[in-house]
Each structure stands twice: as structure tokens, then as C-alpha cells.
TORRORO-205279 format. One record per residue: residue number from 0; chain; x, y, z of N, C-alpha, C, O in turn. Coordinates in nm, 2 decimals. Layout:
// residues N
ATOM   koldren   dokol      n_x      n_y      n_z     ca_x     ca_y     ca_z      c_x      c_y      c_z      o_x      o_y      o_z
ATOM       NUM       A        X        Y        Z        X        Y        Z        X        Y        Z        X        Y        Z
...
// end
This chain:
// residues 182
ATOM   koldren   dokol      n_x      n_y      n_z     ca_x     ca_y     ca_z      c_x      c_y      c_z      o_x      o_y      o_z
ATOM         0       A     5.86    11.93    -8.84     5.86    11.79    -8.81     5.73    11.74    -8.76     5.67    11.78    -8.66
ATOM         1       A     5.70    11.68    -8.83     5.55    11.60    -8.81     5.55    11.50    -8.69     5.67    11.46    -8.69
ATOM         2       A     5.49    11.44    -8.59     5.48    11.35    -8.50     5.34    11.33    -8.45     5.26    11.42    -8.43
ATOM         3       A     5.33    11.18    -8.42     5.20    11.12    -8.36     5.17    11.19    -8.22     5.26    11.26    -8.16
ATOM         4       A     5.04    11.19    -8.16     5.03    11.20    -8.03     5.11    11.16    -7.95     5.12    11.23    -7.84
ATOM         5       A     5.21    11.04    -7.98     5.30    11.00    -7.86     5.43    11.06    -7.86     5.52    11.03    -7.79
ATOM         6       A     5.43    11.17    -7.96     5.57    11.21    -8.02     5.70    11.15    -8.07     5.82    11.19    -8.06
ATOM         7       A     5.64    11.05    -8.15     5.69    10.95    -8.26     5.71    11.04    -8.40     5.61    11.08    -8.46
ATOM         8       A     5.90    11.06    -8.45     5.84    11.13    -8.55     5.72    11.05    -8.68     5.72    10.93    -8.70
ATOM         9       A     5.63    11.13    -8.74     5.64    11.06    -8.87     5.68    11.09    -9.02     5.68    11.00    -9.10
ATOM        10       A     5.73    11.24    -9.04     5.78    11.29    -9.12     5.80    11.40    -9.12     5.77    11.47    -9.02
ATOM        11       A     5.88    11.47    -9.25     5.94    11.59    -9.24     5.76    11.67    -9.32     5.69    11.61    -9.40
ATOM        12       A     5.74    11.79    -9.28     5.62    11.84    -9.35     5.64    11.97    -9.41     5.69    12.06    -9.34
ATOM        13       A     5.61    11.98    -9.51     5.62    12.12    -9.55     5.56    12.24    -9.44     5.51    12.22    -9.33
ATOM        14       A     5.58    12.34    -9.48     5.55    12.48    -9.43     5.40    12.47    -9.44     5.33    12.45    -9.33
ATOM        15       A     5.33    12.47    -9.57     5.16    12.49    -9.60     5.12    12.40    -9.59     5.01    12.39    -9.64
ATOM        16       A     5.14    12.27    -9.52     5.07    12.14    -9.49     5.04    12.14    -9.37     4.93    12.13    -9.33
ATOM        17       A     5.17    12.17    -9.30     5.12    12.21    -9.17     5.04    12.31    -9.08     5.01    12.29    -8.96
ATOM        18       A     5.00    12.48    -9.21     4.98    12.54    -9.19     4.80    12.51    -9.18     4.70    12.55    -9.12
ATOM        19       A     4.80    12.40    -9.28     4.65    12.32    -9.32     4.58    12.25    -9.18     4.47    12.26    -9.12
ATOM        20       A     4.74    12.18    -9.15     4.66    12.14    -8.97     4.62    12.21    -8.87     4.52    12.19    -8.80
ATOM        21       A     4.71    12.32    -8.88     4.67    12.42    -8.76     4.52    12.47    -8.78     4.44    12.47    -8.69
ATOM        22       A     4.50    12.52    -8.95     4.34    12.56    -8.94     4.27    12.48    -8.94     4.16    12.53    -8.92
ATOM        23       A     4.27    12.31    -8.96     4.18    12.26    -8.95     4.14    12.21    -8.80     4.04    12.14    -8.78
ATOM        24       A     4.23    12.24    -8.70     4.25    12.16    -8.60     4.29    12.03    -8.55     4.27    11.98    -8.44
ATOM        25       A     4.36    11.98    -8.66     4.43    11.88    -8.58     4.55    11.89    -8.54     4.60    11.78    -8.53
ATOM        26       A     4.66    12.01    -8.51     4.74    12.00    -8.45     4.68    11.98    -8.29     4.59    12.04    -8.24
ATOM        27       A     4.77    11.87    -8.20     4.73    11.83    -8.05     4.82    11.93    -7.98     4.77    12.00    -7.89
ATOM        28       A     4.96    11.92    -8.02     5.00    12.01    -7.96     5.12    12.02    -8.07     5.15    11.96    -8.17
ATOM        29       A     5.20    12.14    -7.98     5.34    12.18    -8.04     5.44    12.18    -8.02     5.46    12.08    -7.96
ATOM        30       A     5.58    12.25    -8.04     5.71    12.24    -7.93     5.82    12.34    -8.05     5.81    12.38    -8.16
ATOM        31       A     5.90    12.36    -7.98     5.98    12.44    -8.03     6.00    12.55    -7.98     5.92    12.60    -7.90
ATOM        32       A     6.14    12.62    -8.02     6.18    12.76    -7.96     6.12    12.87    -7.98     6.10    12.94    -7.88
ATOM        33       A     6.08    12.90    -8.11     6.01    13.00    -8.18     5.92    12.97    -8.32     5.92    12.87    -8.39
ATOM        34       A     5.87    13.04    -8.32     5.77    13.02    -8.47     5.86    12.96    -8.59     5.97    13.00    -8.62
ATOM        35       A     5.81    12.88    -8.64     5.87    12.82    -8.78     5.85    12.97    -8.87     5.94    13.04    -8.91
ATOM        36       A     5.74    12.99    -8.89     5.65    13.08    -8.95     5.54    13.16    -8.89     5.45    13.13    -8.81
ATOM        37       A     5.57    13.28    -8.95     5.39    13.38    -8.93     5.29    13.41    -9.04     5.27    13.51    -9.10
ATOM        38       A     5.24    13.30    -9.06     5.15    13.37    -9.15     5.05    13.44    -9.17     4.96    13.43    -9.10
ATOM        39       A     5.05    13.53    -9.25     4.89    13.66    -9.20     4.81    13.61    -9.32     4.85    13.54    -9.41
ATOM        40       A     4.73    13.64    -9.30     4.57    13.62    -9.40     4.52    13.75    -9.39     4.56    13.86    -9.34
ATOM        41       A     4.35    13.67    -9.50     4.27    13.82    -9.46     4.23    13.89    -9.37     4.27    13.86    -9.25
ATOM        42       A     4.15    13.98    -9.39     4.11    14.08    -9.27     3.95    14.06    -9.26     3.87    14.06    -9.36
ATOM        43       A     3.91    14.04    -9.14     3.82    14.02    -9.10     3.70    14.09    -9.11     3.69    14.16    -9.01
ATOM        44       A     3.58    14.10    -9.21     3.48    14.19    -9.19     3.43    14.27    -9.12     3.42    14.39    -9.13
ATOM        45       A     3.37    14.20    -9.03     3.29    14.22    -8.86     3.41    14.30    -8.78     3.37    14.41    -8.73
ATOM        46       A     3.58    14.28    -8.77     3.65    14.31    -8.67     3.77    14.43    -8.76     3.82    14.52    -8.70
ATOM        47       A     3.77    14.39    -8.89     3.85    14.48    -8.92     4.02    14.40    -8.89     4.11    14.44    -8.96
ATOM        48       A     4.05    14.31    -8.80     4.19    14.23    -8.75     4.17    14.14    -8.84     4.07    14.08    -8.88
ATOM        49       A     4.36    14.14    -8.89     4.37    14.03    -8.98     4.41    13.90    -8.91     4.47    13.89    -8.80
ATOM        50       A     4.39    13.82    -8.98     4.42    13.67    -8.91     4.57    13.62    -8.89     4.65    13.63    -8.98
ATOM        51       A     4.60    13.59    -8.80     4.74    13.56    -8.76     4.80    13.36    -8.78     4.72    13.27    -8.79
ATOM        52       A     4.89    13.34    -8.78     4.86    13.16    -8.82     5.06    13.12    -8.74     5.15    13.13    -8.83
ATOM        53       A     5.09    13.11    -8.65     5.19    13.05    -8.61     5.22    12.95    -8.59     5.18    12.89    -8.48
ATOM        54       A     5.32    12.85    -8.72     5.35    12.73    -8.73     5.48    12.74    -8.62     5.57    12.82    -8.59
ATOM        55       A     5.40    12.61    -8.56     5.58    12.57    -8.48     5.65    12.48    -8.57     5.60    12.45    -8.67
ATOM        56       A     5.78    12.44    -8.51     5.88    12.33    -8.62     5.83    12.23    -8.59     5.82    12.15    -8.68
ATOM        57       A     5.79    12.19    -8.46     5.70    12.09    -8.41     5.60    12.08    -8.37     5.54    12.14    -8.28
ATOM        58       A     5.55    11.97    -8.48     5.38    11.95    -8.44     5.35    11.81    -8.45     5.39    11.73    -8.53
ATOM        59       A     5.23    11.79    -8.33     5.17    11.65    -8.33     5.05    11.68    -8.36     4.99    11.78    -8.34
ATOM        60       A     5.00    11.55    -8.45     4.86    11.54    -8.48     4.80    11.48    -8.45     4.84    11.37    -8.41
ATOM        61       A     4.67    11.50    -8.44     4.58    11.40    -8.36     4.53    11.28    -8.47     4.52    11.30    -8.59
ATOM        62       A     4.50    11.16    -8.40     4.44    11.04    -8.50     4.53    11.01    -8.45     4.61    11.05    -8.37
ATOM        63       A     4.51    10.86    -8.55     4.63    10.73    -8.55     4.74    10.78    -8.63     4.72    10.84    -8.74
ATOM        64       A     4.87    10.72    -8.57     4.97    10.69    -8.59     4.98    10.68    -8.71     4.86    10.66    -8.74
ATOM        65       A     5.05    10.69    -8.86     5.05    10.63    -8.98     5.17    10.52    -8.99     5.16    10.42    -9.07
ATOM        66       A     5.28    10.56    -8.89     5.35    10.46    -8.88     5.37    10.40    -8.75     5.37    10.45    -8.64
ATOM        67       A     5.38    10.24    -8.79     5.42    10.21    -8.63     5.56    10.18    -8.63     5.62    10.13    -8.72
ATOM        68       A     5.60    10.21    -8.52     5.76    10.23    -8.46     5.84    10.08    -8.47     5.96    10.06    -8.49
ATOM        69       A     5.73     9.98    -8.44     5.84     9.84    -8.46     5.85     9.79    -8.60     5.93     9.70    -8.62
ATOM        70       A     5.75     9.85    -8.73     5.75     9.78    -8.84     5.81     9.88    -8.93     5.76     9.87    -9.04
ATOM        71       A     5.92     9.99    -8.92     5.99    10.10    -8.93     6.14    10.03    -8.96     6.20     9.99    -8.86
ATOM        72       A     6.18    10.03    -9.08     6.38    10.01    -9.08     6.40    10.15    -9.17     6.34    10.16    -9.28
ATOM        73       A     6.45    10.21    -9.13     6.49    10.34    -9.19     6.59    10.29    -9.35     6.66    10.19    -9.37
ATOM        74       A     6.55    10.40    -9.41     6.62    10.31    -9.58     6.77    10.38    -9.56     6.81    10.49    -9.53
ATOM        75       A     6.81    10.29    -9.59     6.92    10.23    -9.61     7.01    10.35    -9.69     6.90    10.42    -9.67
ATOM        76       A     7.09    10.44    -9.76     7.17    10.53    -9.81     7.32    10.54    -9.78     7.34    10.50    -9.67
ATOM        77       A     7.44    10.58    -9.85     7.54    10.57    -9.82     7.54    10.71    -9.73     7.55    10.71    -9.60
ATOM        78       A     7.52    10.79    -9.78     7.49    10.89    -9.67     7.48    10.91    -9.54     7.55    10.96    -9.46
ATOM        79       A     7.30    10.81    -9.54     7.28    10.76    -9.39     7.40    10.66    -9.33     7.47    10.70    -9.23
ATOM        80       A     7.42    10.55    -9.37     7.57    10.51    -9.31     7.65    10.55    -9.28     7.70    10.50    -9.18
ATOM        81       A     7.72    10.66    -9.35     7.84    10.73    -9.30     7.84    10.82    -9.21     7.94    10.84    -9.15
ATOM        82       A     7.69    10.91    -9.18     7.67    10.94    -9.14     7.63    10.90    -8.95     7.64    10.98    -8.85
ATOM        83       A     7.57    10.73    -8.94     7.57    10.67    -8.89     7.70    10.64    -8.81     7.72    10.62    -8.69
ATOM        84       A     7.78    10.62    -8.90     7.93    10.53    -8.84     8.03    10.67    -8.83     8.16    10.67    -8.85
ATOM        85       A     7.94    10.85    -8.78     8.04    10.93    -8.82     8.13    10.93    -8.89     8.23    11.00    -8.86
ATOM        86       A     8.14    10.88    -9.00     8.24    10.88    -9.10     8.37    10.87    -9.06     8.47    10.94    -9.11
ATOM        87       A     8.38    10.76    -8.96     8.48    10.65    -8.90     8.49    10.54    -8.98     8.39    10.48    -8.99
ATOM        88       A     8.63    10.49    -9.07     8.64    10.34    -9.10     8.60    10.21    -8.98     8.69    10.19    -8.90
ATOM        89       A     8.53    10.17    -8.99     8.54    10.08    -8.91     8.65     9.94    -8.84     8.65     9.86    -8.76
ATOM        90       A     8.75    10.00    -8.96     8.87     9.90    -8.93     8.98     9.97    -8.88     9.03     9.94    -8.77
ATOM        91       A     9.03    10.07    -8.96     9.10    10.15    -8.86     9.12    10.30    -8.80     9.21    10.38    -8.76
ATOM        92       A     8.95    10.30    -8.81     8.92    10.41    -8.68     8.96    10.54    -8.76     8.96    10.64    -8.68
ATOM        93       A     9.00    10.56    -8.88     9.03    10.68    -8.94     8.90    10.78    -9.00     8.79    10.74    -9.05
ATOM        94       A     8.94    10.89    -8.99     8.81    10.98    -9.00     8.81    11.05    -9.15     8.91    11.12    -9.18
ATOM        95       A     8.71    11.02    -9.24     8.76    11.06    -9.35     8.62    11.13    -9.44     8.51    11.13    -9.40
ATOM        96       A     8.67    11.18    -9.54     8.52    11.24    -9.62     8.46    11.15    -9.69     8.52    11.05    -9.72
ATOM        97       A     8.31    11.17    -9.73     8.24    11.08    -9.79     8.29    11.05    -9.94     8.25    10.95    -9.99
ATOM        98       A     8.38    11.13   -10.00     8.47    11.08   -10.12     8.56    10.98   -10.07     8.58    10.91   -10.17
ATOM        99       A     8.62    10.94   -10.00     8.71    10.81    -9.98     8.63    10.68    -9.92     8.65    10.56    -9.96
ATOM       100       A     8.55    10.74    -9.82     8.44    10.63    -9.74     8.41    10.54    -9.84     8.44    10.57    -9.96
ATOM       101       A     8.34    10.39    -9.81     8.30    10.32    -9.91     8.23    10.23    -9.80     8.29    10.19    -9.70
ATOM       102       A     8.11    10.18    -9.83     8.00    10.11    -9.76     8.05     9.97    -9.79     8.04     9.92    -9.90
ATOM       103       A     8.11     9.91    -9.69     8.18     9.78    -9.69     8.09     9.66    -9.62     8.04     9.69    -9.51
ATOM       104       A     8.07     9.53    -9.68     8.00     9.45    -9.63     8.09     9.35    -9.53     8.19     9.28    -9.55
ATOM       105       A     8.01     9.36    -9.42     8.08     9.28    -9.34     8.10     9.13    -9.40     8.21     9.11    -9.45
ATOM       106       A     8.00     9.03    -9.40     8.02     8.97    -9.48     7.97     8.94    -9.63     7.86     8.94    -9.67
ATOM       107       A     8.11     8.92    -9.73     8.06     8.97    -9.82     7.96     8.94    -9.92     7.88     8.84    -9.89
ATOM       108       A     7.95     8.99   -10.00     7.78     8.97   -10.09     7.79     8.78   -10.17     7.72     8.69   -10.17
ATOM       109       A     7.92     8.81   -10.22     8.00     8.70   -10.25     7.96     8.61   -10.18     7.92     8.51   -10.25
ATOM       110       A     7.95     8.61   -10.09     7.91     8.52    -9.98     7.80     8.50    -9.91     7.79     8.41    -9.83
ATOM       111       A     7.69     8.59    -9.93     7.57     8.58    -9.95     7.54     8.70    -9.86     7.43     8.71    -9.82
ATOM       112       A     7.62     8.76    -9.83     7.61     8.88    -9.73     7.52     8.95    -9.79     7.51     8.97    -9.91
ATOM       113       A     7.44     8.98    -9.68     7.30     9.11    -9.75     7.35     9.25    -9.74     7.45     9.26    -9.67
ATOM       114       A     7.31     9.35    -9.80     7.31     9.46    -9.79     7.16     9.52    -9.71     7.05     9.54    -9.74
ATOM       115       A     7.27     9.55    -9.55     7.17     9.56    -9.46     7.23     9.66    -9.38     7.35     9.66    -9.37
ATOM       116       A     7.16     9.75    -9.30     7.24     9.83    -9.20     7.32     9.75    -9.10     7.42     9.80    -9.06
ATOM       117       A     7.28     9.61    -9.05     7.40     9.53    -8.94     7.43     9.46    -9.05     7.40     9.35    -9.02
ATOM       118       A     7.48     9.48    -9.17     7.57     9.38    -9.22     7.63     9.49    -9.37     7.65     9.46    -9.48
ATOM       119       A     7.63     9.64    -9.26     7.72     9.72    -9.35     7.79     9.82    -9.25     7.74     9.85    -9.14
ATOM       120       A     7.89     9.87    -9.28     7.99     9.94    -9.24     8.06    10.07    -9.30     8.07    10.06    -9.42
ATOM       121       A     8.10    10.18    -9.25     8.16    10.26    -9.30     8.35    10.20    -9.35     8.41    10.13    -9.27
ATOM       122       A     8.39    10.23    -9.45     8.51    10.14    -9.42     8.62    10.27    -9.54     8.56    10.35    -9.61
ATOM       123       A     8.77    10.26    -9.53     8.82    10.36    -9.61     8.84    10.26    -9.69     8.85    10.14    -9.67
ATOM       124       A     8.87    10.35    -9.83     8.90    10.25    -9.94     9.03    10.17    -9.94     9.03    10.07   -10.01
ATOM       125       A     9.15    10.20    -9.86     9.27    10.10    -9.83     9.21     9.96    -9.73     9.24     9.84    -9.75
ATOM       126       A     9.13    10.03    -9.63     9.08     9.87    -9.54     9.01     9.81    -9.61     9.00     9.69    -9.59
ATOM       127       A     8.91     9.86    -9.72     8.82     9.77    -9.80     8.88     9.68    -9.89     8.84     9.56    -9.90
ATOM       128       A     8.99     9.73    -9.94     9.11     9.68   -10.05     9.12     9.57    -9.99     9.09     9.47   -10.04
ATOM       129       A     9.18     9.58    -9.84     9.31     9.52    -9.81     9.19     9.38    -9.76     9.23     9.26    -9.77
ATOM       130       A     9.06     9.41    -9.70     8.96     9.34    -9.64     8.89     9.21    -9.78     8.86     9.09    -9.77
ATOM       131       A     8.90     9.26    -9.87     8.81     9.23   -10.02     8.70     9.19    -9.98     8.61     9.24    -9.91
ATOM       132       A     8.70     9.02   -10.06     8.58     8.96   -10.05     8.60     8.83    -9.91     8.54     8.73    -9.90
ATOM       133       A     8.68     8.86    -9.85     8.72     8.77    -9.67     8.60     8.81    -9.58     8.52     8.90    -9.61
ATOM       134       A     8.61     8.75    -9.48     8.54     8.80    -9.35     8.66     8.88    -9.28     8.78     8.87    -9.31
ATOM       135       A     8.61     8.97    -9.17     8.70     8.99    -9.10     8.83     8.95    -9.05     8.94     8.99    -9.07
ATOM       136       A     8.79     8.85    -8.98     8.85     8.73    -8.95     8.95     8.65    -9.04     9.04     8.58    -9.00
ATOM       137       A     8.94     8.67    -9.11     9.04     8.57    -9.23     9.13     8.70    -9.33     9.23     8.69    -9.39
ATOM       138       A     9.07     8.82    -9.30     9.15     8.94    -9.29     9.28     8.99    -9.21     9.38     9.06    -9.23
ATOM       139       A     9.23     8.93    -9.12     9.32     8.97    -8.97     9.31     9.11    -8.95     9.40     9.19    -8.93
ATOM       140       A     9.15     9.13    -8.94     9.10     9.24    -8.92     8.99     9.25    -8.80     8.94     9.14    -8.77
ATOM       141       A     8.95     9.39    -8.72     8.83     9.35    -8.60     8.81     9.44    -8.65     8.88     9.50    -8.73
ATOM       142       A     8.67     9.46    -8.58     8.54     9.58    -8.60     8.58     9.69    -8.46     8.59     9.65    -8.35
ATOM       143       A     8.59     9.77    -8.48     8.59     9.88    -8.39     8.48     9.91    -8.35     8.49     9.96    -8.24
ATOM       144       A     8.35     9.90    -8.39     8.19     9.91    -8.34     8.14     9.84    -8.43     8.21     9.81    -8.53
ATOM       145       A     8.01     9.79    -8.41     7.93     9.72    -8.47     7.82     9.79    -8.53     7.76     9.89    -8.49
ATOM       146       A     7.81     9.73    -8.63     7.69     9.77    -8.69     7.51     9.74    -8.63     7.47     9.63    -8.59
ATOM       147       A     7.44     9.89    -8.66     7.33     9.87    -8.59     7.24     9.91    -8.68     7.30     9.94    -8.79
ATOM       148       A     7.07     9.95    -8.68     6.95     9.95    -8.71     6.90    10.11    -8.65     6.82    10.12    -8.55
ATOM       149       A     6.93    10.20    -8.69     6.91    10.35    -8.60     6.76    10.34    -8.57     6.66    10.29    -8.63
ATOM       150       A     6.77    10.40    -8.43     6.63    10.41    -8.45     6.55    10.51    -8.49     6.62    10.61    -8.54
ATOM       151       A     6.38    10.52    -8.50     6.34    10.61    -8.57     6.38    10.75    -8.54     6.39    10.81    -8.65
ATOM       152       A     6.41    10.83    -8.45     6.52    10.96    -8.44     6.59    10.94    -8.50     6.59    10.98    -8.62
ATOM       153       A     6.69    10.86    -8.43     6.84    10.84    -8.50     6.83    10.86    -8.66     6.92    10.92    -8.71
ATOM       154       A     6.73    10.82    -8.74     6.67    10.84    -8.86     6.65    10.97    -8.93     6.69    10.98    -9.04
ATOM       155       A     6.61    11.06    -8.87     6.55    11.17    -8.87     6.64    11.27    -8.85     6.62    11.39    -8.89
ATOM       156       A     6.80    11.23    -8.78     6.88    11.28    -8.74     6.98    11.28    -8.85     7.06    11.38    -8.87
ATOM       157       A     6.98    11.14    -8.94     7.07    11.13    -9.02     7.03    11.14    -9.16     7.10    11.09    -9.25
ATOM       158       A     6.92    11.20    -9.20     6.85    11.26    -9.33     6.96    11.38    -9.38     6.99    11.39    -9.50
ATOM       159       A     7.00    11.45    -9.29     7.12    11.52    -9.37     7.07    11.66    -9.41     7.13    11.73    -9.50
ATOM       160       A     6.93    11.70    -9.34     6.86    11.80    -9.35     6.93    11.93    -9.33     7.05    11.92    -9.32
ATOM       161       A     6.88    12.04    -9.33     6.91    12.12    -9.25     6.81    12.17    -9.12     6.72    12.25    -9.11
ATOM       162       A     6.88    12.06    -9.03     6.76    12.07    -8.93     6.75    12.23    -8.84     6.86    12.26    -8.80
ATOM       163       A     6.68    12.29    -8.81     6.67    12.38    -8.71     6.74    12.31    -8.54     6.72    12.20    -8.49
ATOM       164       A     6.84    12.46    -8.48     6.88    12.38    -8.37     6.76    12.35    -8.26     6.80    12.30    -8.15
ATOM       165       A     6.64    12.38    -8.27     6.58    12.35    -8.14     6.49    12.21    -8.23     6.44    12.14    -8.15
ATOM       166       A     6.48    12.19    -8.31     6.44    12.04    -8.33     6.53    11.96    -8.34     6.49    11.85    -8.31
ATOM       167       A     6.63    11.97    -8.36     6.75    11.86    -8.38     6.78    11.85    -8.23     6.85    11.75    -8.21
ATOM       168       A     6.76    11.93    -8.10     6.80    11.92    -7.97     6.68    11.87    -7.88     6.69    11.84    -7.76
ATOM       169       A     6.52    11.87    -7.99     6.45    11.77    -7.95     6.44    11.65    -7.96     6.41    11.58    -7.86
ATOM       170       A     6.47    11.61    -8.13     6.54    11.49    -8.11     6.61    11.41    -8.05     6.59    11.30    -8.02
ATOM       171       A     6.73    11.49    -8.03     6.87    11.41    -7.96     6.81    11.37    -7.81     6.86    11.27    -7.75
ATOM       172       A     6.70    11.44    -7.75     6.69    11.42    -7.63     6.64    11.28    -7.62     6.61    11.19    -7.54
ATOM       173       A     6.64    11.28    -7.70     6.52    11.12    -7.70     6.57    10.99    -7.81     6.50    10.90    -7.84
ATOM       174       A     6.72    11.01    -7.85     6.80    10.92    -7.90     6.87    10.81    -7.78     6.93    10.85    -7.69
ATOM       175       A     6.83    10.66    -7.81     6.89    10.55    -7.76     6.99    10.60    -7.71     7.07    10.67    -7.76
ATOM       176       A     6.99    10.54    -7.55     7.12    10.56    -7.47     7.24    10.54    -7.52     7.33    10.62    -7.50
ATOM       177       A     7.25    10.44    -7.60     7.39    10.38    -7.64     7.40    10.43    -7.82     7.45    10.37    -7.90
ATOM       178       A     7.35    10.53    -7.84     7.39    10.60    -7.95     7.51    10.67    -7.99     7.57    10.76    -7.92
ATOM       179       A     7.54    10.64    -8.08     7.72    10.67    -8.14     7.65    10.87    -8.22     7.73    10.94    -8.27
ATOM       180       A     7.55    10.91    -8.21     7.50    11.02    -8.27     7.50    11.13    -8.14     7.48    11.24    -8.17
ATOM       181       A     7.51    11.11    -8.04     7.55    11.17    -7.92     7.63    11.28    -7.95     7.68    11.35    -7.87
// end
């Protein structure tokens, strides 16, 4: 996991990219449980010792920022939503797999509804049916939570990776109080 000086993620990085920063020196610092990787190289003329290269899972780089944190909406995927809304219908709170799930517009497109993270929802395919192209309200239906904008963790969290547990528990430490990813 790639991050700014301030420990802002900015992306996921390969193995040899990161391995690039360490020798060039711009990793600032690091974090994690244990080595991502050990890489050995050659052997040293003068010493005879081969070179050693230990990637952490986390690394910050030095320079500017590439991204800044307020001009950041994480994209949008059914995935990332269901994932978001734990794969809870929003209407009636039922827990189901991403084969039934169905990204339901609060208000609908029909109606000029955007396709947006606050104006989409995890929903099962009976409450979507039964919801159509109505508002809630004219459903005689409510929201069990509201739809929100993750923030950039929350993001990072919901990529669907296979994250390592000591980065995914650095993340979490630093997910919005009022996070439903808790």
C-alpha cells in the first residue's frame, strides 16, 4: 500500500515498484508486521555480502501528494456498494449474496435520479420490485441507513483485495467514526 507523507493512501503498488523506491530512496518511512518481501541481489565485490532489500506492505513516499483527499470520490462499482452497505437490503435489512443484491436508486433514474454513491443503495431484488420506479415514500417504504461517499480508506477497504491482516488493521484504525465497515 502506497501513501503520502501524511499517510493518505494513494494506491495499491506492486512488489518491484516498491522495491524501486526503497533503492532509490524515497521511501520516508514504513509500517507493517513483517516484511512484504526479501529480496537478495548481487554480491558485493569489495565485501563478498550479498545485498538484502526488505519491502514493507506499507510505505510512504516522499514528494507531493499525487492525490488530494478532498478532490477524491472513490468509483463507484456494484461490488464497492454492496460491499459498502455489507450486503444489507436497505429496505428490509435482509442479508443476502451479491447474486440477489441489486444497486437500487433511491430516487429513480426515471426521475432524474443520478447514479451516485448517496443516491444508490444495496436493495434485494423483491424490495426493488416491489419499490420500482417510486420514491420511497410513495412506496411505503424507509431507509434503514443512508447512503454515503466512503472515505478514502473506507475505499481501499472495499476494493475487495486480498488485503494482508496487518494492513487492513492499519487501515481500519483510521476509518470515519461513524463507519458501517467497523
Amino acid at each position: 500500500l502506497q501513501l503520502d507523507l501524511h499517510g493518505t493512501p494513494q494506491s495499491w503498488m506492486p512488489l518491484e515498484q516498491a522495491a524501486v523506491h526503497y533503492a532509490s530512496g524515497a521511501v520516508a518511512w514504513d509500517a507493517g508486521l513483517a516484511p512484504l518481501a526479501t529480496l537478495r541481489g548481487g554480491h558485493n565485490a569489495a565485501t563478498g555480502r550479498q545485498s538484502v532489500l526488505e519491502v514493507a506492505p506499507i510505505i510512504a513516499l516522499r514528494g507531493v501528494a499525487r492525490i488530494n483527499l478532498f478532490d477524491v470520490v472513490p468509483g463507484l462499482t456494484k461490488r464497492r456498494l454492496l460491499r459498502r452497505d455489507r450486503h444489507t437490503c436497505a429496505y428490509c435489512g435482509g442479508v443476502f449474496s451479491d447474486a440477489v443484491l441489486q444497486c437500487e436508486h433511491i430516487v429513480p433514474q426515471s426521475r432524474g435520479g443520478a447514479t451516485s454513491w448517496t443516491n444508490l443503495v444495496a436493495a434485494c431484488a423483491a424490495c426493488n420490485g416491489y419499490k420500482a420506479a417510486r420514491l420511497p415514500e410513495e412506496a411505503g417504504m424507509r431507509l434503514l441507513f443512508l447512503p454515503y461517499v466512503p472515505s478514502r480508506y473506507e475505499s481501499f477497504l472495499l476494493d475487495g483485495r486480498n488485503v494482508r491482516a496487518d494492513v487492513h488493521e492499519w487501515l481500519a484504525k483510521r476509518l470515519p467514526k461513524g463507519s458501517r465497515l467497523h
